[in-house]
N, C-alpha and C positions, 0 to 999 in steps of 0.2 A: 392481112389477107392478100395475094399475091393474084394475080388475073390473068391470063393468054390472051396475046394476039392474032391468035392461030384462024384463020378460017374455020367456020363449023357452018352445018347443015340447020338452017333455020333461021331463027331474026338476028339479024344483022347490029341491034342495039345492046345483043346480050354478048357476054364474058363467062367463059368457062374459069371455075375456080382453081387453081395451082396450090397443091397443100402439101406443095414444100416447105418447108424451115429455112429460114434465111440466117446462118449463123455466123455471119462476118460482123455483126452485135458482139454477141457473145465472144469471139477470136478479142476483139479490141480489147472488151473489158478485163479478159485473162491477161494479154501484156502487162495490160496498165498497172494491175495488180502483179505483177510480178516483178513490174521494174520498181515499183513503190518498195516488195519485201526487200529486194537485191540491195537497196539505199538503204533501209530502215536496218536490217538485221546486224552489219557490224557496228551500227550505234548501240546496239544494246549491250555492248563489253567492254570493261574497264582498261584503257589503254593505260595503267598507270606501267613504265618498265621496271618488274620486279623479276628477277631470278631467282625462281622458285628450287625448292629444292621436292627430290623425289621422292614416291612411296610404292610402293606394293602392294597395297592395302586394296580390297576391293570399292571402287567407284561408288558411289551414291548420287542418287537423282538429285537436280539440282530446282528447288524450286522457279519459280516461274518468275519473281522479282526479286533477289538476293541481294540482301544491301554486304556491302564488303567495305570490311576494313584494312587499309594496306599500312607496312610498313615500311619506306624506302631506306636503302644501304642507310644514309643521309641522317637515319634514324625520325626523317619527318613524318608525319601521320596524316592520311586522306580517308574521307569516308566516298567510296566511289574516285572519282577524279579530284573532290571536292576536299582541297590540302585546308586542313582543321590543327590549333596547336591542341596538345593533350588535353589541359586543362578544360579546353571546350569541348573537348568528343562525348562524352556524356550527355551535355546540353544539343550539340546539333545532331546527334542520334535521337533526343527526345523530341525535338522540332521540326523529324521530318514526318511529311503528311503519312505513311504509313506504317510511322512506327507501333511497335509491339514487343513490348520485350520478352514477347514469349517467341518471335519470330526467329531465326537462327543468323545472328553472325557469321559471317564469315571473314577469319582472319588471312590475310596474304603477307607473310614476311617473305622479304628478300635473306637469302642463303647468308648475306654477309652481315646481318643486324643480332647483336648479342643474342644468346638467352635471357641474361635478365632483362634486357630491354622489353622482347615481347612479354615476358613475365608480368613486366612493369602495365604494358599496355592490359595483358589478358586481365590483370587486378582491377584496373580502373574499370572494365567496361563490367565487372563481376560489383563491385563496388554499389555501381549506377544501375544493378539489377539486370543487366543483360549476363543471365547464366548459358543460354542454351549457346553456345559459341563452336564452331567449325575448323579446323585449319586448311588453308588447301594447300595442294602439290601439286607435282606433277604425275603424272603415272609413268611408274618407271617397268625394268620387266625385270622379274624376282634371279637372282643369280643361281640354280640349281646347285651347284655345291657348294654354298655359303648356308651356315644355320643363320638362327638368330641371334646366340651366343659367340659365333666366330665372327659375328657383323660388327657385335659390340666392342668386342676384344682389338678387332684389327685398328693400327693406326692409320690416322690419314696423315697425308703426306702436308 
């Protein structure tokens, strides 16, 4: 509760009430909280460097905690940033604290790691009961006179 100094007509020992809002509180705590998101938010992406390849595909929402599996050129395997050899991905997928295998995978290969490679991977983590599995891309922008027939057809170089 806020007070005036102001002179007034009357007793001398009393304070007329000021019912302003004092909101340089409130200003501080917003910074505070915005320089904490500014730091916090690129910790929440996996820096693993994979060169993803493209899709057209329409985007889907991406849950709120997405555990990702990567596959580097290197053909090494991380769950997150966290480099795991195969044989274990099954087991430190099972021993993390929220795991579910009913939750969704998400696989990341790099452009330059075989097919059968990831094939190899998608087997094991279907194997160990994780079916519901994701690929990601990147979003690419669809080529208007390419089918999907003449996509397939054409060589790359």
């Amino acid at each position: 509760m806020g007070m005036s100094l102001s002179e007034s007509s009357g007793d001398e020992d009393d304070f007329e009430e000021s019912h302003e809002i004092n909101v340089t509180p409130f200003i501080d705590v917003i910074l505070v909280l915005l320089i904490i998101f500014m730091v916090a938010a690129p910790l929440s992406t996996v820096d693993l460097p994979i060169d993803l390849p493209t899709s057209t595909a329409q985007p889907t929402k991406k849950p709120d905690k997405p555990t990702y599996v990567s596959i580097k050129p290197d053909l090494a395997v991380a769950i997150g940033e966290t480099m795991v050899k195969r044989v274990d991905l099954i087991r430190a997928l099972d021993s993390m604290p929220d795991s579910n295998k009913e939750k969704p995978i998400f696989i990341r290969a790099d452009r330059a790691v075989p097919y059968g490679e990831m094939m190899d991977v998608l087997e094991l983590l279907r194997a160990g009961g994780y079916t519901k599995l994701k690929l990601v891309t990147l979003e690419g922008v669809p080529d208007p006179g390419a089918t999907p027939s003449a996509a397939a057809d054409k060589p790359k170089p």
